[in-house]
PQR file with spaces between the fields and no chain letter, atoms N, CA, C, O and H, PARSE charges and radii, in Angstrom:
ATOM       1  N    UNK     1       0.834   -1.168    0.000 -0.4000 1.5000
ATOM       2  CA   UNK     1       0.000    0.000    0.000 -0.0000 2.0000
ATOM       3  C    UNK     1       0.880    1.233    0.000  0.5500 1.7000
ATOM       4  O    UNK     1       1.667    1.701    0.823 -0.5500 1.4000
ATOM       5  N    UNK     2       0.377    1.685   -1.502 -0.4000 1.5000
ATOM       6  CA   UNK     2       1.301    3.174   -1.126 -0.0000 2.0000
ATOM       7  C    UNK     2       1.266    4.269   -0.852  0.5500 1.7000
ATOM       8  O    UNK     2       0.471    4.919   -1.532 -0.5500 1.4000
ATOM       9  H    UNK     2      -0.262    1.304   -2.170  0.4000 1.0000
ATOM      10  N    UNK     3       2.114    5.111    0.314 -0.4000 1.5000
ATOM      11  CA   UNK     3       1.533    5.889    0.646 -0.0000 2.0000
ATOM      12  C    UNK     3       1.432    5.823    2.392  0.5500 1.7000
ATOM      13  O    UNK     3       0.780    6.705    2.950 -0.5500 1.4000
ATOM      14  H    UNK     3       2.759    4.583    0.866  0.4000 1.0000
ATOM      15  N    UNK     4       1.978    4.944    3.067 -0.4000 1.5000
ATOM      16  CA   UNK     4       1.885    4.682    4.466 -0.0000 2.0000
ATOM      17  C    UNK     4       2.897    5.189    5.072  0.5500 1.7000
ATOM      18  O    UNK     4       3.997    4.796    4.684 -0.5500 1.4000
ATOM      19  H    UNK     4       2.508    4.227    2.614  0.4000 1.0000
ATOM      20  N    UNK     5       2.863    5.969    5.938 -0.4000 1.5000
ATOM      21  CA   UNK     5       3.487    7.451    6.101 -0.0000 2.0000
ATOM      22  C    UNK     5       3.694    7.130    7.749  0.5500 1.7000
ATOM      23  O    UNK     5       2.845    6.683    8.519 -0.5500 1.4000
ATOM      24  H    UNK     5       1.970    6.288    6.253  0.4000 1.0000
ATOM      25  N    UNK     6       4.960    7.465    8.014 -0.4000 1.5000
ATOM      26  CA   UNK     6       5.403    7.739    9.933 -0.0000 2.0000
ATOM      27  C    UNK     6       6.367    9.371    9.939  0.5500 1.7000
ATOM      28  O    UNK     6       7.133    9.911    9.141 -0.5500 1.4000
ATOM      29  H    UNK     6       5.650    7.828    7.387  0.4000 1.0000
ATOM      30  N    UNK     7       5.895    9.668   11.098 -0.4000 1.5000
ATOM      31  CA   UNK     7       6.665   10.906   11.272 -0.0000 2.0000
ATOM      32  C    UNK     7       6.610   10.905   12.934  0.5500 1.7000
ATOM      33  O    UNK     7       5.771   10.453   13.714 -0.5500 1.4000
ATOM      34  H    UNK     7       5.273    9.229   11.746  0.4000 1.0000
ATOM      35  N    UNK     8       8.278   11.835   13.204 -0.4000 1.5000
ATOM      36  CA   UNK     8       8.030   11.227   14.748 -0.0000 2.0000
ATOM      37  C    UNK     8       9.112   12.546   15.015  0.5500 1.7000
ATOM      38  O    UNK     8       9.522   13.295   14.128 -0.5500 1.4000
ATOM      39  H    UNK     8       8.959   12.202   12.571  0.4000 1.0000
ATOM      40  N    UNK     9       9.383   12.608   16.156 -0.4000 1.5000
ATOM      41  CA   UNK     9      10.149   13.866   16.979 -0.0000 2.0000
ATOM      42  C    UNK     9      11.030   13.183   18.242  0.5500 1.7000
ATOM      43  O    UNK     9      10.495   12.844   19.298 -0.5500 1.4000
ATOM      44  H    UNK     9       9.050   12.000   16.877  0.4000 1.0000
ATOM      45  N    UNK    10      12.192   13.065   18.016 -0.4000 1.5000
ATOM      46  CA   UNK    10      12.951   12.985   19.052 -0.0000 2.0000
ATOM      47  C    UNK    10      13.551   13.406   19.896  0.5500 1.7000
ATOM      48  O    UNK    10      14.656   13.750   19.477 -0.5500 1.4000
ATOM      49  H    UNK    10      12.627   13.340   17.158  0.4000 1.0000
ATOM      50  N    UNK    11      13.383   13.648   21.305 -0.4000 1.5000
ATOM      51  CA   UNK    11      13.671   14.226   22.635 -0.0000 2.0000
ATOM      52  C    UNK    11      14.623   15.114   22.670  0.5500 1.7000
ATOM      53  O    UNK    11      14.627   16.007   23.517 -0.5500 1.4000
ATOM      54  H    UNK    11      12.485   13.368   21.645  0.4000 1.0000
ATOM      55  N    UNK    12      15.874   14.940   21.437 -0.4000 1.5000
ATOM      56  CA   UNK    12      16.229   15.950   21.244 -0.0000 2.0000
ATOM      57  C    UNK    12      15.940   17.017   20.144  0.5500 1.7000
ATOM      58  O    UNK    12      16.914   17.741   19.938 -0.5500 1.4000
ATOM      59  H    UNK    12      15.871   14.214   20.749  0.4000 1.0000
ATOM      60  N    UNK    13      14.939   17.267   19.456 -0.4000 1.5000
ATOM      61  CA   UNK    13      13.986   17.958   18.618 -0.0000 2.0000
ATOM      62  C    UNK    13      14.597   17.051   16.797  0.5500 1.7000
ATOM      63  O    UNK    13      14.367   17.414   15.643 -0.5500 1.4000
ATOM      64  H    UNK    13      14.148   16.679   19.623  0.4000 1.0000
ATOM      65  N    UNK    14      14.888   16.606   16.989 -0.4000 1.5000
ATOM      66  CA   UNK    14      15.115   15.658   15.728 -0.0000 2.0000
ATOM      67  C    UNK    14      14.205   14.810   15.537  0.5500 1.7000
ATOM      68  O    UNK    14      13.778   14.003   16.363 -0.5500 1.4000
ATOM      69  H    UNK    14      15.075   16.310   17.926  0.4000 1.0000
ATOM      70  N    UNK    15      13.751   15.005   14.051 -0.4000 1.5000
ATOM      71  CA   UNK    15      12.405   14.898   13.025 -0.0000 2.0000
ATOM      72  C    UNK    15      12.897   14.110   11.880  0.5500 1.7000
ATOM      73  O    UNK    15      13.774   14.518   11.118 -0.5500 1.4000
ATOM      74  H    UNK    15      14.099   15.661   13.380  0.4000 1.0000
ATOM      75  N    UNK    16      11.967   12.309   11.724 -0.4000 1.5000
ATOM      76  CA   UNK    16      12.341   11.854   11.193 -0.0000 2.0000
ATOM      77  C    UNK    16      10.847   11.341   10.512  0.5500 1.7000
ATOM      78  O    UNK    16       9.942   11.074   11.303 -0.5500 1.4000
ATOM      79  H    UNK    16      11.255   11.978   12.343  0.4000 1.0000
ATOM      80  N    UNK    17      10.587   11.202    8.972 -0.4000 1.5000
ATOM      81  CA   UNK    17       9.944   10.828    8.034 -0.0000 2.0000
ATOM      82  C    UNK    17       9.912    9.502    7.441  0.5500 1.7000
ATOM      83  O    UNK    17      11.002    8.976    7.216 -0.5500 1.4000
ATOM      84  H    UNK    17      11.321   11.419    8.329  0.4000 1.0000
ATOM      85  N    UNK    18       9.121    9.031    7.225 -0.4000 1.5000
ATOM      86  CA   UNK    18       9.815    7.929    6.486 -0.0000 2.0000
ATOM      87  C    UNK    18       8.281    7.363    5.835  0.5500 1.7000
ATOM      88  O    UNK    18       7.243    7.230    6.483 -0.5500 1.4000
ATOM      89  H    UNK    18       8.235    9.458    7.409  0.4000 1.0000
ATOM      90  N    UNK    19       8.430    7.151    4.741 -0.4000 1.5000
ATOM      91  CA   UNK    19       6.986    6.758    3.402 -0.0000 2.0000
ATOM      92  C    UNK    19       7.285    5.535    3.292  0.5500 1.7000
ATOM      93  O    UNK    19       8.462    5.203    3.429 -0.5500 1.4000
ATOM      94  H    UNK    19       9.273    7.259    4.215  0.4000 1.0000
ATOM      95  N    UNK    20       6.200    4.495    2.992 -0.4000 1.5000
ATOM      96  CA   UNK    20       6.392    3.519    2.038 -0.0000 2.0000
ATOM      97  C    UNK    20       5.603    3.622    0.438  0.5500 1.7000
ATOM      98  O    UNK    20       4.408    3.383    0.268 -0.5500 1.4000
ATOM      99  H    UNK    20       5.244    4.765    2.880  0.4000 1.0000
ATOM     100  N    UNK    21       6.496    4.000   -0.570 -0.4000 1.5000
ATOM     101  CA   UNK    21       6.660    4.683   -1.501 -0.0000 2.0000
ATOM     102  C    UNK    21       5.941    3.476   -2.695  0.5500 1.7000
ATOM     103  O    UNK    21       5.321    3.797   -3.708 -0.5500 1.4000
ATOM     104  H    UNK    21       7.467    4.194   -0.432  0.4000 1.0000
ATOM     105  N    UNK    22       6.195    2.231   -2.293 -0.4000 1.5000
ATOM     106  CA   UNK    22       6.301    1.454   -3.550 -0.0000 2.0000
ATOM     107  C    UNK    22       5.814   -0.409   -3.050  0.5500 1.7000
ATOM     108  O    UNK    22       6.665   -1.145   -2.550 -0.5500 1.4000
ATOM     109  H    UNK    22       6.699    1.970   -1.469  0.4000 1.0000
ATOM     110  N    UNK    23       5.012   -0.676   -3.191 -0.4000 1.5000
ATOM     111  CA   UNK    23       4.449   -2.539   -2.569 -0.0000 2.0000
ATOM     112  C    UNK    23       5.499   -3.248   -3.595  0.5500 1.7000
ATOM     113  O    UNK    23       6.531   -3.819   -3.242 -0.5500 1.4000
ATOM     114  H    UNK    23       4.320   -0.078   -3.597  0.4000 1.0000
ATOM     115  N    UNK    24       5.190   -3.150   -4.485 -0.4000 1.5000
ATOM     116  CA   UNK    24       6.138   -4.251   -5.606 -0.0000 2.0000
ATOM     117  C    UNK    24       7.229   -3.364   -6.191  0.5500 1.7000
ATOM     118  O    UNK    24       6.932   -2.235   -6.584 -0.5500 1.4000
ATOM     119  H    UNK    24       4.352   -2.686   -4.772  0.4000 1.0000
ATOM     120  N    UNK    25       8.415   -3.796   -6.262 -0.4000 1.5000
ATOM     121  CA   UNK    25       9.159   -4.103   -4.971 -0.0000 2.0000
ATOM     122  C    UNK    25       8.901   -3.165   -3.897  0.5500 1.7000
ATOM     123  O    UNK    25       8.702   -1.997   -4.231 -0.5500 1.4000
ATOM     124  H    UNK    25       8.656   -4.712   -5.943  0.4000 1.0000
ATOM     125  N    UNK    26       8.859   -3.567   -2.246 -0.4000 1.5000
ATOM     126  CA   UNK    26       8.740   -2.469   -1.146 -0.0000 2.0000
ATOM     127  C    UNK    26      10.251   -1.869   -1.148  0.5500 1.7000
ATOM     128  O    UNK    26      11.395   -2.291   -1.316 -0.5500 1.4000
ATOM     129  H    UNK    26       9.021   -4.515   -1.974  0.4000 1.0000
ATOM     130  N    UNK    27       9.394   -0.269   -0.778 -0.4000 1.5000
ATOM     131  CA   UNK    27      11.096    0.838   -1.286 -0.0000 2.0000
ATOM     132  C    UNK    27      10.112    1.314   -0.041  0.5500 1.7000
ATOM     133  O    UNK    27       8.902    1.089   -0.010 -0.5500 1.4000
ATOM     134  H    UNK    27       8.464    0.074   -0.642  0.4000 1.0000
ATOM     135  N    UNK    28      10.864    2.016    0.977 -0.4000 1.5000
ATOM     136  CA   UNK    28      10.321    2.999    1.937 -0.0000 2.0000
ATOM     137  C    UNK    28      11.878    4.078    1.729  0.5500 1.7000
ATOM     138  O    UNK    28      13.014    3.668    1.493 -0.5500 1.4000
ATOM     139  H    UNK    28      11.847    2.198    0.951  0.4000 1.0000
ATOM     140  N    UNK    29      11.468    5.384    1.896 -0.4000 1.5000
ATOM     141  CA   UNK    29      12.128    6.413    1.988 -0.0000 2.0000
ATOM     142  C    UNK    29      11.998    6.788    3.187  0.5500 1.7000
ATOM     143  O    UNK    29      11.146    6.326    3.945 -0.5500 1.4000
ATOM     144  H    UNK    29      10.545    5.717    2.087  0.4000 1.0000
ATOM     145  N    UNK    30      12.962    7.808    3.540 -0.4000 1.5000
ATOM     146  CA   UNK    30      13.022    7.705    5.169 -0.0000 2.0000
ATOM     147  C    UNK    30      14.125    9.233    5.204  0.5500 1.7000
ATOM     148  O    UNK    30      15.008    9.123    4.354 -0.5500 1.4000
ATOM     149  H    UNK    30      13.654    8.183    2.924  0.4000 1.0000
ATOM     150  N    UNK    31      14.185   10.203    5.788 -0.4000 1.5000
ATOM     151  CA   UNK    31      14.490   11.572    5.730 -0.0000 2.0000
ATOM     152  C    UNK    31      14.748   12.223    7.264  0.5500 1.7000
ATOM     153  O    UNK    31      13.725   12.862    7.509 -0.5500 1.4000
ATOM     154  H    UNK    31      13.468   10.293    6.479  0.4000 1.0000
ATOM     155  N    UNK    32      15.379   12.299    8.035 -0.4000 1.5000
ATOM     156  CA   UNK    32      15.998   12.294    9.445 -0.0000 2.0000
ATOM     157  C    UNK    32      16.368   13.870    9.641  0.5500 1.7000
ATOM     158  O    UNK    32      17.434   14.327    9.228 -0.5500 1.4000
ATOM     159  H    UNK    32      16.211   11.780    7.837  0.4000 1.0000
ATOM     160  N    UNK    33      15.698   14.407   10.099 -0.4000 1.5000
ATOM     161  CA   UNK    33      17.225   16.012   10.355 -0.0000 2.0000
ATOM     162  C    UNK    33      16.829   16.458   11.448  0.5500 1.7000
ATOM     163  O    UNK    33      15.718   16.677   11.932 -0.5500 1.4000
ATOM     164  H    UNK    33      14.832   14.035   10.435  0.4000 1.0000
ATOM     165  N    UNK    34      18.310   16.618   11.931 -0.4000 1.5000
ATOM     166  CA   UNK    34      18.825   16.709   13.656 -0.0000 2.0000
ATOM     167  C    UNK    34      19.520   17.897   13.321  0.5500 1.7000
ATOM     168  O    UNK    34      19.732   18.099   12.125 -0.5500 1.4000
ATOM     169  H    UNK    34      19.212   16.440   11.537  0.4000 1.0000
ATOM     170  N    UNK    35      20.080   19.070   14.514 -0.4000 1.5000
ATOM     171  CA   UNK    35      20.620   19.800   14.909 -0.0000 2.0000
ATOM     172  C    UNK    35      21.953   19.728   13.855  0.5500 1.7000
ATOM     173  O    UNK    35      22.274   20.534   12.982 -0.5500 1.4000
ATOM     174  H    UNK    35      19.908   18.906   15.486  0.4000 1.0000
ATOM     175  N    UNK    36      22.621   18.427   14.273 -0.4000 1.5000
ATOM     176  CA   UNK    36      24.145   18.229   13.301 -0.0000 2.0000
ATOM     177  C    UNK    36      23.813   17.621   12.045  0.5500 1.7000
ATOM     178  O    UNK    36      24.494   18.000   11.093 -0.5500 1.4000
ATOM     179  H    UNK    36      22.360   17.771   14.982  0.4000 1.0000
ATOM     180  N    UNK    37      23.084   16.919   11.860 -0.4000 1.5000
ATOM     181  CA   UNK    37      23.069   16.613   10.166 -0.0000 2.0000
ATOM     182  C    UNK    37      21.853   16.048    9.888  0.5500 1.7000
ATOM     183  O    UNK    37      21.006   15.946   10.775 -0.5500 1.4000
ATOM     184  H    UNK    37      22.530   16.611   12.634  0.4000 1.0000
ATOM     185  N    UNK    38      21.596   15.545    8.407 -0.4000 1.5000
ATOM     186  CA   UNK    38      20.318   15.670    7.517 -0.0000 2.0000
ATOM     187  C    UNK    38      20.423   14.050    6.883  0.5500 1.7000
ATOM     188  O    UNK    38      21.014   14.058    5.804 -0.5500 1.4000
ATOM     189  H    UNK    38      22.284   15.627    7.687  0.4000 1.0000
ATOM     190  N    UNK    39      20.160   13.235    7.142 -0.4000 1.5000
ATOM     191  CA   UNK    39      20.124   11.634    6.758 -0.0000 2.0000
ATOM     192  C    UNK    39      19.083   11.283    6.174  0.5500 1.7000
ATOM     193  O    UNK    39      18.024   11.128    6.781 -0.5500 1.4000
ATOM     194  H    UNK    39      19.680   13.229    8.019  0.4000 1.0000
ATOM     195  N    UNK    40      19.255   11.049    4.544 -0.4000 1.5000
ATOM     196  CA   UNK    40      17.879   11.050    4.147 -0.0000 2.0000
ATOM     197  C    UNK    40      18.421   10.110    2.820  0.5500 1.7000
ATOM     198  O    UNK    40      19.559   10.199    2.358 -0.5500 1.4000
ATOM     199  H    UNK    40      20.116   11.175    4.050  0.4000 1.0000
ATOM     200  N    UNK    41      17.259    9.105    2.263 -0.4000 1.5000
ATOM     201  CA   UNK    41      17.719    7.878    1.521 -0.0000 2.0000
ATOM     202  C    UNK    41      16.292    7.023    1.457  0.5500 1.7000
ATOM     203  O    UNK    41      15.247    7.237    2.072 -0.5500 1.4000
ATOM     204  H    UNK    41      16.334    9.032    2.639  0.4000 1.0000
ATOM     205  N    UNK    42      16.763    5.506    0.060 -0.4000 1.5000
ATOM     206  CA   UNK    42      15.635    4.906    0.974 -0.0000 2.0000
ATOM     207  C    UNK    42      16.018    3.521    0.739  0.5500 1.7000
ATOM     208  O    UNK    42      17.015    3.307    0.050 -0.5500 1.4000
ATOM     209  H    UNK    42      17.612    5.333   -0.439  0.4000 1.0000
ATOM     210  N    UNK    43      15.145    2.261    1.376 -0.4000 1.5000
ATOM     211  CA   UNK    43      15.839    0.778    1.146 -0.0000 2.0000
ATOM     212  C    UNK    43      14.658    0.670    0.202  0.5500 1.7000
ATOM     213  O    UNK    43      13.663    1.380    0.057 -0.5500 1.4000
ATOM     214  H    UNK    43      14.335    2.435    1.935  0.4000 1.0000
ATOM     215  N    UNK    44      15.139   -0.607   -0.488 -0.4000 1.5000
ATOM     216  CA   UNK    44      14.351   -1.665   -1.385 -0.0000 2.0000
ATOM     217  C    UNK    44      14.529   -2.698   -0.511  0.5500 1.7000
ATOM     218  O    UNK    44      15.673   -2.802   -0.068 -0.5500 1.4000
ATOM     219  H    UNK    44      15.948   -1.184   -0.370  0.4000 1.0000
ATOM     220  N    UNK    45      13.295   -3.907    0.058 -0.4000 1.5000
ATOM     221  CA   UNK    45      13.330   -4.955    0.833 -0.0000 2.0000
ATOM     222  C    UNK    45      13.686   -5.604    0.243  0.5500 1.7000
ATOM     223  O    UNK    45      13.430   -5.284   -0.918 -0.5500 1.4000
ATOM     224  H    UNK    45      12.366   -3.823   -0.302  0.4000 1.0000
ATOM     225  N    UNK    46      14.513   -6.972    0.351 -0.4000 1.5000
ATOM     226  CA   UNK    46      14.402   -7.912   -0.037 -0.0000 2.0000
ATOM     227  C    UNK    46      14.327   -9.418    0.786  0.5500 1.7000
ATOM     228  O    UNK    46      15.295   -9.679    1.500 -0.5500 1.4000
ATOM     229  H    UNK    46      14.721   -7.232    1.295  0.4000 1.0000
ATOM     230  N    UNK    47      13.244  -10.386    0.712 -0.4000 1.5000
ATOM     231  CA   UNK    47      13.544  -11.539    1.735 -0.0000 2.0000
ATOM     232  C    UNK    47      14.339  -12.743    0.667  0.5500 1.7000
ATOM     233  O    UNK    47      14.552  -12.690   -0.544 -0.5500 1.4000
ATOM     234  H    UNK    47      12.458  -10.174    0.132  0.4000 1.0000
ATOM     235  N    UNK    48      14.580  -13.548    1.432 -0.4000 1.5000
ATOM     236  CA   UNK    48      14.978  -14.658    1.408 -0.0000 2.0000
ATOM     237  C    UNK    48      14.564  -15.860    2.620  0.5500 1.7000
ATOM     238  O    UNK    48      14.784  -15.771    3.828 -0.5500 1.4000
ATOM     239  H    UNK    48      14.407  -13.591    2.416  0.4000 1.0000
ATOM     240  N    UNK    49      13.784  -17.192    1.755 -0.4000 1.5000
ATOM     241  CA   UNK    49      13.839  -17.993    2.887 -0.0000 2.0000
ATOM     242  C    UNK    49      14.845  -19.258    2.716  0.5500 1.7000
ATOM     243  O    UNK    49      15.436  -19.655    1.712 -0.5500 1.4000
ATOM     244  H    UNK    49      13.605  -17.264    0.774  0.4000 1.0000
ATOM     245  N    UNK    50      14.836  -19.649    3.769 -0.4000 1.5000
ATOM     246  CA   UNK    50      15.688  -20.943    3.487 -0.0000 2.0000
ATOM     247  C    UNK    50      15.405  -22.118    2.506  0.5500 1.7000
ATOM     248  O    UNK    50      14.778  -21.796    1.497 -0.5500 1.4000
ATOM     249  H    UNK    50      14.356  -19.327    4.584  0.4000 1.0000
ATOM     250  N    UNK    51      15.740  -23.346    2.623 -0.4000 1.5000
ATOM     251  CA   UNK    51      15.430  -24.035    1.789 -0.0000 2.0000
ATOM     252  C    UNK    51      13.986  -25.133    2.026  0.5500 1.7000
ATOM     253  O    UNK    51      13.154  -25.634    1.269 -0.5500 1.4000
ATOM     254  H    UNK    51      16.250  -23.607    3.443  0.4000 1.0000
ATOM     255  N    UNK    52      14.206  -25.154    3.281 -0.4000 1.5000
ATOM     256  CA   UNK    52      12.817  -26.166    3.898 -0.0000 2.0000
ATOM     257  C    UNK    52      12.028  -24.814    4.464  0.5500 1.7000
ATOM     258  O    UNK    52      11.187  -25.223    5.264 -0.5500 1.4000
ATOM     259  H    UNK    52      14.882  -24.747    3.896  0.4000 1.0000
ATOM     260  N    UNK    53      11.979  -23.637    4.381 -0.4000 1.5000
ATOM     261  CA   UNK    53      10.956  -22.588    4.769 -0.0000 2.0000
ATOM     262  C    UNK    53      10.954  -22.497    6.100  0.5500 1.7000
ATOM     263  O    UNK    53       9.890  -22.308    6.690 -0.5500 1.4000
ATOM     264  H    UNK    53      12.662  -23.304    3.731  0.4000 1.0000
ATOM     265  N    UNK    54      12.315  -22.634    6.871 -0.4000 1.5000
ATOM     266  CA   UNK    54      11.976  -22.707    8.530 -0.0000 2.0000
ATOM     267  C    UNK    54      12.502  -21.369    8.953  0.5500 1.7000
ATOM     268  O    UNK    54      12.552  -21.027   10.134 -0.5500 1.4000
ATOM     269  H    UNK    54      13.179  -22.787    6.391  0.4000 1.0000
ATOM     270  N    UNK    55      12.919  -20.574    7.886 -0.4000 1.5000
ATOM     271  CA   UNK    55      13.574  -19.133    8.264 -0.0000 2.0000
ATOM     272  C    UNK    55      13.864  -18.234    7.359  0.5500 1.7000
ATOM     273  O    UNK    55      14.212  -18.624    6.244 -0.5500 1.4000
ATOM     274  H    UNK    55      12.878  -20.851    6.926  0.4000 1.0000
ATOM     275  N    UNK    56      13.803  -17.178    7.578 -0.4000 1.5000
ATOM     276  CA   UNK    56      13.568  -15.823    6.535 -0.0000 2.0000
ATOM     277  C    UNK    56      14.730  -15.238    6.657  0.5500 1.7000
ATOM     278  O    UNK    56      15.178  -15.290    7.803 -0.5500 1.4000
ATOM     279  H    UNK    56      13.520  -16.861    8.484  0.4000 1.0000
ATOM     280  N    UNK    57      15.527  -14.575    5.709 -0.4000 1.5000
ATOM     281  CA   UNK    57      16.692  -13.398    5.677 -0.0000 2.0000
ATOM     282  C    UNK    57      16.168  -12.250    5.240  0.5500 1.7000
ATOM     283  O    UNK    57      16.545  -12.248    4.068 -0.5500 1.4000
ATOM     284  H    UNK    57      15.163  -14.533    4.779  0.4000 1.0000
ATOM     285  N    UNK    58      15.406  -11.046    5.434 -0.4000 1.5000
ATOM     286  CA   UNK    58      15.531   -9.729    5.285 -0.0000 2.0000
ATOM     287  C    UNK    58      16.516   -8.934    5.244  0.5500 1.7000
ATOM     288  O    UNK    58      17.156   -8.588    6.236 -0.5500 1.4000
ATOM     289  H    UNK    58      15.099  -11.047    6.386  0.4000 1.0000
ATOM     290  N    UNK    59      16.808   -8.433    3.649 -0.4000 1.5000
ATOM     291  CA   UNK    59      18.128   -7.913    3.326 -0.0000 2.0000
ATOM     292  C    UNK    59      17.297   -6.587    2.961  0.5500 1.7000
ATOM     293  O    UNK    59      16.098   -6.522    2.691 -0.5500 1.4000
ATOM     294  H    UNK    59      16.287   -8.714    2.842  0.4000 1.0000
ATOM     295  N    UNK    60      18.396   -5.370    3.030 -0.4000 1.5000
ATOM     296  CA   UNK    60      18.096   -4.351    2.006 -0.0000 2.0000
ATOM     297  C    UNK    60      18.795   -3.357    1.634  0.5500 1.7000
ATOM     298  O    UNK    60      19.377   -2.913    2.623 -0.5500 1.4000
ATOM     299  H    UNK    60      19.371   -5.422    3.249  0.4000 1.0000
ATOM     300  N    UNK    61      19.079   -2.685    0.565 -0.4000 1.5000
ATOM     301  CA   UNK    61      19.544   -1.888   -0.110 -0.0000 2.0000
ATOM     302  C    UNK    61      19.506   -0.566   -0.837  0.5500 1.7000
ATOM     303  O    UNK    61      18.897   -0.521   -1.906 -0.5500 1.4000
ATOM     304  H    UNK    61      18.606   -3.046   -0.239  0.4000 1.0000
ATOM     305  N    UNK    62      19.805   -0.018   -0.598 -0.4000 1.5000
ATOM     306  CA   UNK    62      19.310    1.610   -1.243 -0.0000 2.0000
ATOM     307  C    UNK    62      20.183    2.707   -1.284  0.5500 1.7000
ATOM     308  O    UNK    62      21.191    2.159   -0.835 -0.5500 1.4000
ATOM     309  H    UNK    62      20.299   -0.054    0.270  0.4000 1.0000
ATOM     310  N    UNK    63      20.516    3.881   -1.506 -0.4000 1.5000
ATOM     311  CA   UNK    63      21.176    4.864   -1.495 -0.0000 2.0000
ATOM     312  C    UNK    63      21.067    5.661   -0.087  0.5500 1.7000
ATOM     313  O    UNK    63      19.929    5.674    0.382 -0.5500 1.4000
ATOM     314  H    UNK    63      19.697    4.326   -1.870  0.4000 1.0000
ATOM     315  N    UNK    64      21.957    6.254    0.577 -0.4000 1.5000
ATOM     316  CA   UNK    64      21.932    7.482    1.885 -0.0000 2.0000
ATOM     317  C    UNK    64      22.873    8.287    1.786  0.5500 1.7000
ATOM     318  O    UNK    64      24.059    8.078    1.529 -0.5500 1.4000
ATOM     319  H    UNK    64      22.882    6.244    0.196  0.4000 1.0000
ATOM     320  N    UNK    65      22.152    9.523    2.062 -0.4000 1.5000
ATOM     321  CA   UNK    65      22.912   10.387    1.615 -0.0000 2.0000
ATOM     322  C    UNK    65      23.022   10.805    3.262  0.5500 1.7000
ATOM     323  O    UNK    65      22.018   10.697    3.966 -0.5500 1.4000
ATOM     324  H    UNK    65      21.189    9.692    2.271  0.4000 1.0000
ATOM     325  N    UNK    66      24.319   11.291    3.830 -0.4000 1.5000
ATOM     326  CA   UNK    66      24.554   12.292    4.845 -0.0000 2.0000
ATOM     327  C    UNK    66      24.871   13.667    4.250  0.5500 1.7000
ATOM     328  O    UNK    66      25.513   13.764    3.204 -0.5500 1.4000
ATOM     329  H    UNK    66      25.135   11.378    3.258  0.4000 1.0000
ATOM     330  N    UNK    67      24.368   14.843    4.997 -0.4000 1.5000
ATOM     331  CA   UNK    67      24.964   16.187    5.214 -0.0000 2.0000
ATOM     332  C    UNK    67      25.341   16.614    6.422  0.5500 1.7000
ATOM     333  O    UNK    67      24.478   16.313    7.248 -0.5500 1.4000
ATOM     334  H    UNK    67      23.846   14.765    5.846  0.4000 1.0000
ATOM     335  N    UNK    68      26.203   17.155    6.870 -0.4000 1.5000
ATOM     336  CA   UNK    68      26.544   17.509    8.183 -0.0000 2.0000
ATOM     337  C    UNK    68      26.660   19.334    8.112  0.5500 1.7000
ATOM     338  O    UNK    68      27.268   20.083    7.348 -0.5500 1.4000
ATOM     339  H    UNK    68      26.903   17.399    6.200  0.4000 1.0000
ATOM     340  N    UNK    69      25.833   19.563    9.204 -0.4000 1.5000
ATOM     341  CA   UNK    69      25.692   20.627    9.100 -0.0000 2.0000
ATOM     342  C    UNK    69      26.753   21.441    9.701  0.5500 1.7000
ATOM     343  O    UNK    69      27.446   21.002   10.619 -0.5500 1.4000
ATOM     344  H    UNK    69      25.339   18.955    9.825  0.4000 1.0000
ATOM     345  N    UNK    70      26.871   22.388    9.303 -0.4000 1.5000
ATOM     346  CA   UNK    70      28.157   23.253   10.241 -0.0000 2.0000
ATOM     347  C    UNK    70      27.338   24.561   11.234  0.5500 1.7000
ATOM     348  O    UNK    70      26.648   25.500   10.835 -0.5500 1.4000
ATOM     349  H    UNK    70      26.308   22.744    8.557  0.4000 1.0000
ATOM     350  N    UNK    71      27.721   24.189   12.596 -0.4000 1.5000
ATOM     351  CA   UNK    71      27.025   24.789   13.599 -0.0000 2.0000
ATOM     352  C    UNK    71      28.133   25.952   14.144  0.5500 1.7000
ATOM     353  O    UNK    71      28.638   25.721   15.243 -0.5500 1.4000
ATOM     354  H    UNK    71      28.282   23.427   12.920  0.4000 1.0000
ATOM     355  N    UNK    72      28.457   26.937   13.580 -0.4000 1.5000
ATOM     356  CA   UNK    72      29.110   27.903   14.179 -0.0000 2.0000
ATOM     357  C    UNK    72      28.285   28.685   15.094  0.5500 1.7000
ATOM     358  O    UNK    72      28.777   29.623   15.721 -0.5500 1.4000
ATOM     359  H    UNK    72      28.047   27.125   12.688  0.4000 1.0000
C-alpha cells in the first residue's frame, strides 16, 4: 500500500519521516534532520527464505545520503 506514512520527533527535537513509496518491490524512503546533520535515503526490501521454509533473511539496499551541518 502506497503511501503509508510515519513521522516522529525525538527528545532531542530531531524529526524523522519515512513513506512507504512502492508494494512491488517495497522501497520505503526515510528523511531524518537533527541539529548536526540531515540523513535522508531509501531501502528496497528484499527476503529470502531458506530451503525447507523454517527461516527468513531480510536484506536491504538503497542509497543514503549524509549532510553535516556546520554549527558555528
Amino acid at each position: 500500500m502506497e503511501g503509508e506514512t510515519y513521522e516522529g520527533v525525538f527528545s532531542d527535537g530531531s524529526k524523522l519521516s519515512i513513506e512507504h513509496i512502492s508494494h512491488h518491490p517495497p522501497i520505503s524512503y526515510f528523511y531524518l534532520d537533527s541539529d548536526k546533520f540531515i540523513l535522508y535515503g531509501y531501502y528496497e526490501y528484499k527476503a529470502k527464505t531458506s530451503s525447507n521454509f523454517n527461516s527468513i533473511t531480510i536484506d536491504y539496499a538503497g542509497p543514503n545520503t549524509i549532510i553535516i551541518k556546520n554549527n558555528n
